[in-house]
Every structure is written in structure tokens, then in C-alpha cells.
C-alpha positions in Angstrom: -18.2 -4.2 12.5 -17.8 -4.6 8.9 -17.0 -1.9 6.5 -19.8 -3.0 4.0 -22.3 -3.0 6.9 -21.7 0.7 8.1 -21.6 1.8 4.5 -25.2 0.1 3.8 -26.6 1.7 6.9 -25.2 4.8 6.8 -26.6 4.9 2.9 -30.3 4.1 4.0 -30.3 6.3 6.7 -29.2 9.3 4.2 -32.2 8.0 1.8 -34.7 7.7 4.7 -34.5 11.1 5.8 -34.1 12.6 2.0 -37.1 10.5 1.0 -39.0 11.0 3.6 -38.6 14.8 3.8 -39.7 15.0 -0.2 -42.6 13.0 0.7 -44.0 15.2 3.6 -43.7 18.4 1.7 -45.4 16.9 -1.1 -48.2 16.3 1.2 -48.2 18.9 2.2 -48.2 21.1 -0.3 -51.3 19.0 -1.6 -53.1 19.7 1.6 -52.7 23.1 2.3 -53.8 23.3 -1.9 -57.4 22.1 -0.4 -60.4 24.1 1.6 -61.7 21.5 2.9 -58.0 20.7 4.7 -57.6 24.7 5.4 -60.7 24.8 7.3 -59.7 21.5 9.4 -57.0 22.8 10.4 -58.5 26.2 11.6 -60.8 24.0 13.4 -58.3 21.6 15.1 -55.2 23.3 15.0 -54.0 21.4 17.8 -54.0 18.5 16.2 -52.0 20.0 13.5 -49.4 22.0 16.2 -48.6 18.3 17.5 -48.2 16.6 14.1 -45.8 18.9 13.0 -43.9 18.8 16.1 -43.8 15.2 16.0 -42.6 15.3 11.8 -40.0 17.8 13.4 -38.8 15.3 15.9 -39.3 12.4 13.2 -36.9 14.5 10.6 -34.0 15.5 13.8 -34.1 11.9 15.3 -33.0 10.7 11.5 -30.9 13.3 11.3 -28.8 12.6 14.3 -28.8 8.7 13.5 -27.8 9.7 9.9 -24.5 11.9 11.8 -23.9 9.0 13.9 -23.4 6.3 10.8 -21.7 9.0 9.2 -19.5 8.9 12.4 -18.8 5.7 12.5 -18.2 4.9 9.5 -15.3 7.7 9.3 -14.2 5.7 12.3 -13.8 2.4 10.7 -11.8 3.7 7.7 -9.0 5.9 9.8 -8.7 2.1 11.9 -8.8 0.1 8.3 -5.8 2.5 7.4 -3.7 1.2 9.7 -1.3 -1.2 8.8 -1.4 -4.6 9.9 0.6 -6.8 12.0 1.7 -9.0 9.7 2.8 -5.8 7.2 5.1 -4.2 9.8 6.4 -7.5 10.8 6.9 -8.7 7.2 8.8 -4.8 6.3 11.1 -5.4 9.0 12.0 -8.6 7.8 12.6 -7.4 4.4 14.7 -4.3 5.7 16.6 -6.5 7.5 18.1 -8.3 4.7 18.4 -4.9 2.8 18.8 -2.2 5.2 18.7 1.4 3.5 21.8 2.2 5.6 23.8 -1.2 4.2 27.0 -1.3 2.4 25.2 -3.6 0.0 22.1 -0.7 -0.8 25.3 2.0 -0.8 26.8 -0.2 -3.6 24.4 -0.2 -5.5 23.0 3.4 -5.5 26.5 5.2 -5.4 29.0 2.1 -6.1 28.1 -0.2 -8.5 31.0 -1.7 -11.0 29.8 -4.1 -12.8 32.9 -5.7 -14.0 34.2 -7.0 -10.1 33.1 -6.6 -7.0 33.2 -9.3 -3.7 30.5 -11.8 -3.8 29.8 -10.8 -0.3 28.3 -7.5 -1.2 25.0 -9.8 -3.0 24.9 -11.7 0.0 21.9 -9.7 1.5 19.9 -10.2 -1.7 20.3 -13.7 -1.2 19.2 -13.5 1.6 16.4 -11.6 0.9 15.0 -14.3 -1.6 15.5 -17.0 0.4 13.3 -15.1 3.1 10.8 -15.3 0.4 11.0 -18.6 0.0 10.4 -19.1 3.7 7.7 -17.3 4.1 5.6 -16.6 0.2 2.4 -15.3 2.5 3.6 -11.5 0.8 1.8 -8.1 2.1 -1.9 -7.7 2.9 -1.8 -4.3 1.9 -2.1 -4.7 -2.0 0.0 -2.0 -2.9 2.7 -3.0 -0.7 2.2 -6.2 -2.1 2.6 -5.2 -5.3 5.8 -3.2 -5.0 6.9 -6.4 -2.9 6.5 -8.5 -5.4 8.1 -6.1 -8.1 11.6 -5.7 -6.0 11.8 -10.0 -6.0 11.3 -9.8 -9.4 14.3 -7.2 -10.0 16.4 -9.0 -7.1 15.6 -11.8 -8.9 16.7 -11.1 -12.2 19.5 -9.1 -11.2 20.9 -12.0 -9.2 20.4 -14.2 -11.9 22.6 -11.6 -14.1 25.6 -12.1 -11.9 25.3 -16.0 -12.4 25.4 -15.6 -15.8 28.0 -13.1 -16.5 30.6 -13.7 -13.5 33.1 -15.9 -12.0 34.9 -16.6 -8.6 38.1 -17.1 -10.5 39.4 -13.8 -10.3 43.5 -15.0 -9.3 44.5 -13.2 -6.1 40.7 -13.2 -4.6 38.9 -16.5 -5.0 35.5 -14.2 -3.2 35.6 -11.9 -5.8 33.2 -11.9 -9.0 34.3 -10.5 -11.9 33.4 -10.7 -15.7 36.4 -13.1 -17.6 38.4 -10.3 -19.1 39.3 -12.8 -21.5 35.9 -11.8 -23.2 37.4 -8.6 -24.1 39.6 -10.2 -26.3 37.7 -13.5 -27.6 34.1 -12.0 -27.6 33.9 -8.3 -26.9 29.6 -8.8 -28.1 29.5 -10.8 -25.3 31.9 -9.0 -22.9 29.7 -5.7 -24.0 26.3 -7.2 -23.7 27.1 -8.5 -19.9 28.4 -4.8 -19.1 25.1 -3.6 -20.0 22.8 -5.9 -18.6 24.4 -5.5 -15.6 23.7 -2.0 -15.6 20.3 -2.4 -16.0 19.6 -5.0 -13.6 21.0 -2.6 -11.1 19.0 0.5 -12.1 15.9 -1.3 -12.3 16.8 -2.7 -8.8 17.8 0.6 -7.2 14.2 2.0 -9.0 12.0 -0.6 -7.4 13.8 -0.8 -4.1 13.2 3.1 -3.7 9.7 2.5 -5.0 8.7 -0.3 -2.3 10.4 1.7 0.9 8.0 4.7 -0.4 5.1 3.1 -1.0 5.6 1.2 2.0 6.0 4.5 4.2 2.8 6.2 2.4 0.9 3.0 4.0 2.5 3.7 7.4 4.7 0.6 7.6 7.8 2.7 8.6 9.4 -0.4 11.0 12.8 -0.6 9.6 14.8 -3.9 10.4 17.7 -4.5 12.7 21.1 -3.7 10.4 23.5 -6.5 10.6 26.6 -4.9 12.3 29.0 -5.6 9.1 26.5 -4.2 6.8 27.0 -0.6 8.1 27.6 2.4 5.9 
């Protein structure tokens, strides 16, 4: 049963019964307005006993019907609520990759030094895009969708960030990233500028990955993923 369907039905039962109890008082109200109707009525008030029963019956018949559409179409929206398959599946994919327990989400929130760190601690957001890339289907909850699509987009950028600003040359950790402290000396604009861009990236990553997880929960897709047992806090 479609959404649209109920919705109709239930909307023409509601004008039924509110036109059609506006049209008998109208008539009668003109009736009882005539003699000629007043004197019929003294004369075969049976007649008129059973019609107005049977208007009675008419008017609580709709009325019930009207209750029924009313409760099924309450029905159908609590069920259209629920979250999908595909949604919970798809979350605990996501949350997988970035678990809000993980020493990579930590880092982020409560760690984050932009100038080094070990590439291994933006290994999850790799692996979070190319999880995207598997599978581009997204949400089919809209605004799960949409703060989906908003947390690649800061992942994204602040991925791209770290490519641009660091190296794997730092000399007694060839798995470390860090920003060529030469920079300070050589270019301290540039040295400055990928400080702060860093920065951002992060904030605005932190901001949209606490902003999917709640929008996410207000939609009832609570299925964390599996955390990855070197990823624990």
C-alpha cells in the first residue's frame, strides 16, 4: 500500500462525510422552512423516523471508514520511518572504517598536531573513501545522505591536505608525516599557511563526522560497525 494512496483516500473520505453532512442540513433546513413538508411529515412520520435513521447510519458508517483510513495511514508512516536495510547496512560499513571509539576519531577530536603524526593514524579515512568508491549507491534516507555525502567531502579534502603539505621523510621514522621544517626557515608563508589549513580540514572534519553519527541516530540507524582490534581507544 502506497503512501499517496492512503493519503488520497483517507482525504475523500474526510470530504465525503463533511460534504455530505453540510448538504443534508441544508435540506433540511429548507424542508422543515415549508408547510407543505411539515404537514407530510405529521402525516407519514414513519417514513421520516426511517430516513433519519438511515442518514444516521449513512453519516457513522463514514465516520468509522474515515477513523479507519485515518488508522492506516498513521500506520504506514511509523513503518516508512524505519530505516532501511540498506541504511543500517551501509552505517555499519561507514563506522567501521571510522569507529567513534578509534584511535584515529580520538586523534582527531582530542589529538590532532598538524605538524607530524604516523601515516597510519589516516589510514581509516582511506579506507573510508575507497569504500565509497566501492560502493557510490549512498543512503536512501536523504538526510543521511546528505550528511554522508558532506563527511566524504571533508575526508576528502582533508586527505588531500596531508598530500599536499606532508612528507614520509621525516629521518628516524620513514611512516611518519610531517611538514619539511625546512619551510620554517626558507618559506615560513608557506610553512604558516599549511599549519592552518590543516587545522581547518580537521575541525571541519570532526564538525561533519559528529553531524552525520547524529543525524544518522535521529533516523534510527544506530548499527555501529565492528572496531578493528588496533584501532581501540
Amino acid at each position: 500500500m502506497q503512501q499517496g494512496g492512503v493519503t488520497e483516500r483517507f482525504s475523500a473520505s474526510s470530504a465525503a462525510v463533511i460534504t455530505g453532512v453540510v448538504a443534508d442540513t441544508a435540506a433540511v433546513v429548507a424542508l422543515l422552512a415549508s408547510d407543505t413538508f411539515r404537514r407530510w411529515c405529521r402525516d407519514y412520520w414513519i417514513i421520516s423516523a426511517a430516513l433519519s435513521v438511515a442518514l444516521i447510519y449513512v453519516v457513522i458508517a463514514l465516520v468509522e471508514a474515515n477513523s479507519r483510513k485515518a488508522g492506516e495511514l498513521s500506520s504506514l508512516k511509523e513503518r516508512l520511518r524505519e530505516p532501511s536495510a540498506h541504511d543500517r547496512t551501509l552505517f555499519s560499513v561507514v563506522t567501521t572504517s571510522l569507529h567513534p571509539n578509534s584511535v584515529t576519531v580520538e586523534w582527531l577530536k582530542h589529538g590532532f598536531i598538524c605538524t607530524s603524526f604516523e601515516d597510519s593514524l589516516i589510514e581509516p579515512l582511506d579506507a573510508f573513501e575507497r569504500s565509497v568508491l566501492r560502493d557510490p549507491r549512498g543512503f536512501d534516507n536523504e538526510e543521511i545522505e546528505a550528511a554522508y555525502r558532506d563527511l566524504l567531502a571533508r575526508v576528502t579534502r582533508f586527505t588531500r591536505s596531508v598530500g599536499d603539505h606532508m612528507w614520509t621523510d621525516h629521518p628516524h621514522n620513514p611512516n611518519r608525516l610531517a611538514i619539511p621544517r625546512e619551510w620554517q626557515r626558507s618559506d615560513p608563508g608557506r610553512y604558516q599557511g599549511a599549519v592552518d589549513e590543516l587545522n581547518t580540514r580537521s575541525r571541519e572534519l570532526v564538525d561533519s563526522y559528529d553531524a552525520f553519527l547524529l543525524v544518522a541516530q535521529r533516523n534510527r540507524v544506530t548499527e555501529v560497525g565492528v572496531i578493528h582490534v588496533n584501532y581501540v581507544v
